[in-house]
C-alpha positions as CSV (number, residue, x, y, z in Angstrom):
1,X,7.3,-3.2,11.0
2,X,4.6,-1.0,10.7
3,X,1.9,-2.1,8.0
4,X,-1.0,-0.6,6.8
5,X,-4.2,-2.6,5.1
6,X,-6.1,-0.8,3.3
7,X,-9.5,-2.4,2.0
8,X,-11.4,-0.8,-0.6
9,X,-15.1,-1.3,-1.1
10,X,-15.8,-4.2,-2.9
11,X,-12.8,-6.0,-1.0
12,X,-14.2,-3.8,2.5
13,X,-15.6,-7.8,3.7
14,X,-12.3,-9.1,3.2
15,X,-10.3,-7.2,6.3
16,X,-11.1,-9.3,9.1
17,X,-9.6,-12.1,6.8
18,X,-6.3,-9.9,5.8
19,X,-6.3,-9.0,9.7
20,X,-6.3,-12.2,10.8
21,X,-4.1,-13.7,8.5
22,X,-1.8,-10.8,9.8
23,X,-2.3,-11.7,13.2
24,X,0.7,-12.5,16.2
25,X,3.9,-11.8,13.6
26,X,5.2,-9.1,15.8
27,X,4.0,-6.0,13.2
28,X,2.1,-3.0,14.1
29,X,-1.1,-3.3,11.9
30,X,-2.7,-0.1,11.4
31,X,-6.3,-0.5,9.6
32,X,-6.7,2.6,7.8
33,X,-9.3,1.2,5.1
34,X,-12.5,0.1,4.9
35,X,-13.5,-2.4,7.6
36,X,-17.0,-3.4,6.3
37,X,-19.3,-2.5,3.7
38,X,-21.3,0.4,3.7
39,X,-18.7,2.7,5.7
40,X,-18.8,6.4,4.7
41,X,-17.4,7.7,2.7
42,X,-16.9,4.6,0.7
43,X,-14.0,4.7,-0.8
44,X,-12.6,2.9,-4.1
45,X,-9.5,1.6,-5.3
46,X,-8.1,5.3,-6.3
47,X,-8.8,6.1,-3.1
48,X,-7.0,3.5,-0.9
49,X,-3.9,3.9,-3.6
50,X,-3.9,7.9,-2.8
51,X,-3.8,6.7,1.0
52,X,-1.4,4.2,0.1
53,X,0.9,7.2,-1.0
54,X,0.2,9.9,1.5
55,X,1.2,6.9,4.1
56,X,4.1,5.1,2.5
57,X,5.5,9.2,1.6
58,X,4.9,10.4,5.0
59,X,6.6,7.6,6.6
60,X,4.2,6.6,8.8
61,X,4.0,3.2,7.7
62,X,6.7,0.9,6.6
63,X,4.6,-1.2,4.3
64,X,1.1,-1.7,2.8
65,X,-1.0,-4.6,1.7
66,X,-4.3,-3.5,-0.3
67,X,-6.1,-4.8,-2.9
68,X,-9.4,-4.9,-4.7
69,X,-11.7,-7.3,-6.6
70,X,-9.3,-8.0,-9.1
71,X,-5.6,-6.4,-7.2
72,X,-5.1,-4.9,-10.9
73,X,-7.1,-1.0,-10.1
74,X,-5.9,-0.6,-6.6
75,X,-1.8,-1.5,-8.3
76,X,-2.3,0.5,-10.6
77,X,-3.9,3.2,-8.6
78,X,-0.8,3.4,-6.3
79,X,1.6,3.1,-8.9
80,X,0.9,6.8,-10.2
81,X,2.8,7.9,-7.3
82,X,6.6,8.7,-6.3
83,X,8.3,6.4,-4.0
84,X,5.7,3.4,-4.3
85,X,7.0,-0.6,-5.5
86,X,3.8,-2.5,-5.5
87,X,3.5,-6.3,-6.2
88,X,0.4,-7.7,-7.7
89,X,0.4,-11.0,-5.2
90,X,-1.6,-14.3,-5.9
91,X,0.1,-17.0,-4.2
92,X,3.3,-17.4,-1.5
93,X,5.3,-17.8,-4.5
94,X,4.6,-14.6,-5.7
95,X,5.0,-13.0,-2.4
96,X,8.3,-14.6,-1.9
97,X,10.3,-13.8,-5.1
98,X,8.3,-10.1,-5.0
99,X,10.2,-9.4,-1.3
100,X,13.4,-10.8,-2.6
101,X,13.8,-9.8,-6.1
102,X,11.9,-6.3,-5.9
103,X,12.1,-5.1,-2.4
104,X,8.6,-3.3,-2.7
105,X,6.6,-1.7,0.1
106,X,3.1,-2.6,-1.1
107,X,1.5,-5.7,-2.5
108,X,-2.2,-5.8,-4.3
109,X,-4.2,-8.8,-3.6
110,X,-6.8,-10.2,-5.7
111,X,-9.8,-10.4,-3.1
112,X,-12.7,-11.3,-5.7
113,X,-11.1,-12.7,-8.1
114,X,-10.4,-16.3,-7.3
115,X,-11.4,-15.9,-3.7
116,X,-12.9,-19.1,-2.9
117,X,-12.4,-22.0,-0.2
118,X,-9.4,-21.7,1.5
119,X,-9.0,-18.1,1.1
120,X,-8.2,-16.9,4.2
121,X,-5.8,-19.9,4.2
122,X,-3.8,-18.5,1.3
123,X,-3.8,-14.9,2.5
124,X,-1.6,-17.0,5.7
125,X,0.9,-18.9,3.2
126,X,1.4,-15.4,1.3
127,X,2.2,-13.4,4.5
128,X,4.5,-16.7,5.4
129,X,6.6,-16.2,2.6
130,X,6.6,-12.3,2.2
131,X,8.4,-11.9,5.8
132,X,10.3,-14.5,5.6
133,X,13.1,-13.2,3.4
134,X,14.9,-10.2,3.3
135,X,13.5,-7.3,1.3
136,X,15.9,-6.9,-1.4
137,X,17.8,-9.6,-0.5
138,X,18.4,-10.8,-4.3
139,X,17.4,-14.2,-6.0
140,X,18.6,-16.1,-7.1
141,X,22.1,-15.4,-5.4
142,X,24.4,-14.7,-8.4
143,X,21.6,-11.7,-9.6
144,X,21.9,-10.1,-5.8
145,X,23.9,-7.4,-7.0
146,X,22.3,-6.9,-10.6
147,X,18.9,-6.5,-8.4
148,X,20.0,-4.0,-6.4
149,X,20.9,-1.6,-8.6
150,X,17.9,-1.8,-11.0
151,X,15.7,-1.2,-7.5
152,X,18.0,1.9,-7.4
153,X,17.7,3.1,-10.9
154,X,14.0,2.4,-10.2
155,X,13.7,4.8,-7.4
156,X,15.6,7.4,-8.9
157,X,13.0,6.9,-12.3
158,X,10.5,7.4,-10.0
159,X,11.4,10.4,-8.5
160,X,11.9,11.9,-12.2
161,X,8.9,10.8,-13.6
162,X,6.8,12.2,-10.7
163,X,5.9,15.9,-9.4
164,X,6.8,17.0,-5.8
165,X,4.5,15.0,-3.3
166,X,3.3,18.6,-2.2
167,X,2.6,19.3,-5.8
168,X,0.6,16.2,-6.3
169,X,-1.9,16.4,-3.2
170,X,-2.2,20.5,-3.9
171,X,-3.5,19.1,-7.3
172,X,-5.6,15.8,-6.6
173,X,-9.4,16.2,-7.5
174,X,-11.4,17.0,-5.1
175,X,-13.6,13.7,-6.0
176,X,-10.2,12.2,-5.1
177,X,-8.5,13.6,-2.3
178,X,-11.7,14.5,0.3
179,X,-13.2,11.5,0.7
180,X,-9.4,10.4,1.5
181,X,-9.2,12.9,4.3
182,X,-12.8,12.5,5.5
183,X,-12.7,8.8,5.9
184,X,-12.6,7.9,9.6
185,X,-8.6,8.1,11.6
186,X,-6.6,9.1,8.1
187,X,-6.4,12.9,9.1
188,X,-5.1,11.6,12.8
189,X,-2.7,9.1,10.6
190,X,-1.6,12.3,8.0
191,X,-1.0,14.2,11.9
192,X,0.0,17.4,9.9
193,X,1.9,19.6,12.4
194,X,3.9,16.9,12.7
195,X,4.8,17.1,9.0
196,X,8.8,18.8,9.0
197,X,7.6,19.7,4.9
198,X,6.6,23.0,4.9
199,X,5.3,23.1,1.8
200,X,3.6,19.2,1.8
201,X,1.8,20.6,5.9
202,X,0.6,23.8,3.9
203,X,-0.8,21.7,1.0
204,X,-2.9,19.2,3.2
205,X,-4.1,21.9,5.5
206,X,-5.4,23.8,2.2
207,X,-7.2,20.8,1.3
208,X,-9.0,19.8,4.4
């Protein structure tokens, strides 16, 4: 699986934790956030849920963890766009039902909040239990099938309630979307000519 982690910058201290606890579970971990504090441009939590989109929509990443003091801006962030299931994750119990029961692609940690001793320990125990089910997979057993089709009805909500992808980024503030594409290795992520879209390639090229 590919994942992404995406730091913001009150949580920017936290990535070597989120990397580590990440660490030798056979997933490509692309670190497209903030690795420390003080990075230019800094970028907050509607900023890593934007990148959270324009990565999860592009396909070039399978899943996302992110996060910010709290979890609750940087969910809520990437919830305004189509195509995006995120989890606001405490514990491995959280992380377990979320992968079963909602099959999301992106979780929000709380890495402030709360984040005392043992930590880094916890960030472990949650990644334990969020690959160690199938995505989807339904629990308990007898609401498998009820599950799955409200994930379904989800997505399709989703796609209603939202504009064209292309749409959104042609639109985005400028306070939003440049520091996005200026921050270090996300243009080389986005790899526009790579982009079959015609009209998604055209948008990001106009906002460069």
């Amino acid at each position: 699986m590919r994942i992404a982690v995406v730091n913001e910058a009150s949580a920017a201290d936290r990535n070597g934790d989120i990397l580590a606890a990440l660490k030798d579970r056979g997933h490509q971990i692309i670190n497209a956030g903030m690795t420390k504090s003080g990075t230019k441009p800094e970028l907050l939590y509607i900023h890593t849920g934007l990148i959270t989109a324009i990565l999860l929509n592009l396909g070039r990443v399978d899943f996302v963890v992110g996060g910010c003091g709290t979890g609750q801006g940087y969910l809520n962030a990437a919830m305004q766009y189509p195509g995006i299931v995120c989890g606001h994750i405490l514990d491995a119990l959280d992380a377990w039902l979320f992968a079963q029961i909602n099959g999301g692609n992106c979780i929000a940690l709380a890495l402030n909040q709360g984040y005392g001793w043992a930590a880094n320990v916890n960030l472990r125990f949650i990644f334990d239990q969020l690959f160690s089910v199938e995505r989807g997979g339904g629990y308990p057993a007898h609401r498998k099938e009820a599950q799955r089709e409200a994930r379904l009805l989800l997505e399709r909500i989703s796609a209603l309630a939202h504009r064209p992808f292309a749409e959104i980024i042609a639109a985005c503030p400028d306070e939003l979307i440049h520091p996005v594409l200026a921050y270090p290795g996300i243009w080389e992520l986005i790899d526009v000519e790579s982009i079959a879209d015609s009209q998604l390639k055209d948008a990001f090229c106009r906002r460069r």
